[in-house]
N, C-alpha and C positions, 0 to 999 in steps of 0.2 A: 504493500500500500504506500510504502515511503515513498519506492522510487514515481510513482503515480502523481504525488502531490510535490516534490519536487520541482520547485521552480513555479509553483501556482500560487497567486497571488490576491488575497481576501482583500474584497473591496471593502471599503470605509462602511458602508451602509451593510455588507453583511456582517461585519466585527461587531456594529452597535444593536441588530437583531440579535446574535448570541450573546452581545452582551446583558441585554434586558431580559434574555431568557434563562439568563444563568443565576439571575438574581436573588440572590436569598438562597442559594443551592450550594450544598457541599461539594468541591469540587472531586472528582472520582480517587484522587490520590491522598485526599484529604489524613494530615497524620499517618501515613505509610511512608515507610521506609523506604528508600531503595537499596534492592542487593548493591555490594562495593562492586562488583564487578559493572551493573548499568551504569554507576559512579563514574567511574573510569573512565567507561566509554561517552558519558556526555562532558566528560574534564577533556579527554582526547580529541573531542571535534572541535569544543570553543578554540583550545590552545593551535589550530590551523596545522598548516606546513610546515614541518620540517622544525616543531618546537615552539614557533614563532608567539608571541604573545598577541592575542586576541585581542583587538578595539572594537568599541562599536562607533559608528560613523557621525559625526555632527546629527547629522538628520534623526540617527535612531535615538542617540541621547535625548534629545529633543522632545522627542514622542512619549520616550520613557520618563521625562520630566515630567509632561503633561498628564501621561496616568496616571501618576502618584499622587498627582497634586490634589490635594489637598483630605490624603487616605490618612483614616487612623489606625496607626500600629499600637497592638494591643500590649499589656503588660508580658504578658506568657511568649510573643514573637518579640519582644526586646529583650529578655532575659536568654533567647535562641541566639539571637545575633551577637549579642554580650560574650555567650560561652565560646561562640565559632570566634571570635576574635579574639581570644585570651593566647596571649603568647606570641604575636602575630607583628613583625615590627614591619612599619612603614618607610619605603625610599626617600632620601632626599627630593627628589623627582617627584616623588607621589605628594610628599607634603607641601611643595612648593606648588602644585597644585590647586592643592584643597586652601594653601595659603589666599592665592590671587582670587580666587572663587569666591571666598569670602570678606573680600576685603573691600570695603566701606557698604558691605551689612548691616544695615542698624539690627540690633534685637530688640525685640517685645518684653512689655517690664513682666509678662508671664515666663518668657524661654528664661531670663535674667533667673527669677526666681528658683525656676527649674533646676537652672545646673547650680545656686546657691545652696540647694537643696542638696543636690547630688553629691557636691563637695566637701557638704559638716562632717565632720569628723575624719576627714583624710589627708595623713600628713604626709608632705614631701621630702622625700629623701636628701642628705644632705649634695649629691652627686646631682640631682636634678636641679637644687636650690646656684647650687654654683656653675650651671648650662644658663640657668634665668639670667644670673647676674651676669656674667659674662656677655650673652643676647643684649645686657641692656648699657652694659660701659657704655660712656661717651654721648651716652645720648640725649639733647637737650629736652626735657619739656616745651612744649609752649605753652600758653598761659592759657589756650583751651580745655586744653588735657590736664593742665591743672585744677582748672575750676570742674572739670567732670570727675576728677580723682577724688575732688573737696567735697563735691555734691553724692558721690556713691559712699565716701565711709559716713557721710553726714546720715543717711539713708539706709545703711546698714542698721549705724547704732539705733536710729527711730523703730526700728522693726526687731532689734535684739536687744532690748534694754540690757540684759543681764549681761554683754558685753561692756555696756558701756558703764554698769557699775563698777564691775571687774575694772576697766584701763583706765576710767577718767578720775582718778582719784588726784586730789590737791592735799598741798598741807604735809603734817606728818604721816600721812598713809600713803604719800605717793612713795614708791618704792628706791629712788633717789632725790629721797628727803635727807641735806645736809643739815640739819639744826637750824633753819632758817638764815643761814648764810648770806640768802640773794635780797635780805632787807637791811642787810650791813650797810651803813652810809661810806659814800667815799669820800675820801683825802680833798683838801679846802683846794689843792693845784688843779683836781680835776672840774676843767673851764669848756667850754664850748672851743675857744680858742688855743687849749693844746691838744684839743680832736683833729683839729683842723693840720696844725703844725704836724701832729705824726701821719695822717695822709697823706700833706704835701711831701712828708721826710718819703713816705714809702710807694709818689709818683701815684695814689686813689687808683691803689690795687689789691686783692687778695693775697697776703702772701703765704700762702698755704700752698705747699710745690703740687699738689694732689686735686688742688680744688678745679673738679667741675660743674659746680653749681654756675659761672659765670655771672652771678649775682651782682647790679648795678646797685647794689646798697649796701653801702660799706658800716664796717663797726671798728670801733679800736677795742681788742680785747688785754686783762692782766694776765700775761704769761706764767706769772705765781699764783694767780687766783686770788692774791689780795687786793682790795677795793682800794688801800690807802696807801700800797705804793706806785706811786704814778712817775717811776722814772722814766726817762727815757727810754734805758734799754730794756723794761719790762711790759710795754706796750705794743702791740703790733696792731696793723691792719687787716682786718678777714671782710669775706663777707658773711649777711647775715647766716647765712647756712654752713659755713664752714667755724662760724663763733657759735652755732647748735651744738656742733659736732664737738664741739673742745669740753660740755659740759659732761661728756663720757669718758672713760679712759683718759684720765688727765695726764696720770704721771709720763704715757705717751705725747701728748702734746704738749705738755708744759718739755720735756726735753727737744721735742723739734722746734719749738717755737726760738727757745735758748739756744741751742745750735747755729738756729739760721739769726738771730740778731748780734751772736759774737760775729759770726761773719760777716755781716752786715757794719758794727758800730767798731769790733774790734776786743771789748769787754762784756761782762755782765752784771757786774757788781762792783 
């Protein structure tokens, strides 16, 4: 009967009679298996010639676009597809793909939710955490992408209070609480006018060798962390994002900051 049908070709208007006839009907394979062997044999015809990998052509894409559209796949055929792809790594070729495909997508704030959902409780490994960071060196925000980054965790914590009791603590509960350090008054020298003098000393630039924030808003930070010595050589210029950064790991940046101003003045003390 194959070779009969063979190169015969279902008109548009007989497809949508069988389609409307099929409707609400189990189809005849429904839940059956195939032996591995028919297996085989339908893996061996897509795969073509001589190995070849199998495409389907702009036009059929197309079409298969259009019948799917707008199917619902049930919970039981997602958990099918889930298992058949366990294990299963994807080409460069193929990702950059699915990349351009998707790229300027908007999502729906239901898909949003979807995969927010999909994602609680799964953590990333440290091997993947440093493909991310690596992906994202060097790269600058703009200030769109900021304000949508400002607007998604703004939106998160509206929908997850308990996060946001958890992280937004002040005071002595926030978990780098110094003994209220940052209400320390500074030293009588510190003037508007020797902010201005260490910018011009340091040319109204960040001097953090590391920084890519590129941040047009400059700070003078104390290399000691004390408010009330306002030397010279214990001052530098950051921007505001690289003077965030200093309040972590200090004893790290109070030594580079020191480094780079003996280099700079000659002393430090």
């Amino acid at each position: 009967m194959g070779k009969f049908l063979k190169g015969h070709i279902v008109t548009k208007e007989r497809r949508e009679k069988i389609s409307e006839k099929m409707k609400g009907k189990k189809p005849w394979n429904y839940r059956r298996t195939l032996p591995q062997e028919m297996k085989d044999k339908i893996a061996n015809t897509l795969m073509g010639h001589e190995g070849a990998k199998y495409n389907h052509t702009e036009e059929a894409k197309r079409k298969i676009s259009e019948g799917n559209k707008g199917k619902i796949i049930s919970e039981e055929r997602k958990k099918r597809l889930s298992q058949v792809n366990i294990g299963k790594k994807l080409s460069l070729e193929t990702k950059k793909k699915m990349s351009l495909k998707l790229k300027g997508r908007l999502k729906t704030e239901k898909t949003k939710r979807e995969i927010s959902k999909t994602l609680q409780g799964h953590f990333v490994s440290e091997e993947t955490k440093e493909k991310i960071a690596l992906s994202q060196k060097g790269k600058v925000l703009s200030k769109e992408q900021k304000r949508k980054i400002g607007e998604g965790v703004k939106n998160f914590y509206i929908l997850n209070p308990e996060f946001r009791d958890r992280f937004n603590c002040r005071g002595e509960k926030h978990w780098n609480w110094q003994n209220g350090k940052s209400f320390e008054p500074y030293s009588s020298e510190w003037t508007e006018g020797l902010k201005k003098e260490i910018k011009e000393r340091d040319g109204y630039q960040c001097q953090n060798p590391y920084c890519e924030e590129k941040d047009l808003v400059l700070s003078v930070h104390h290399i000691d962390y004390n408010k009330k010595n306002s030397e010279f050589w214990n001052l530098i210029v950051l921007c505001v994002g690289c003077n965030a950064k200093a309040n972590y790991n200090k004893e790290y940046w109070q030594a580079l900051y020191t480094k780079i101003m003996e280099e700079k003045i000659g002393f430090s003390d």
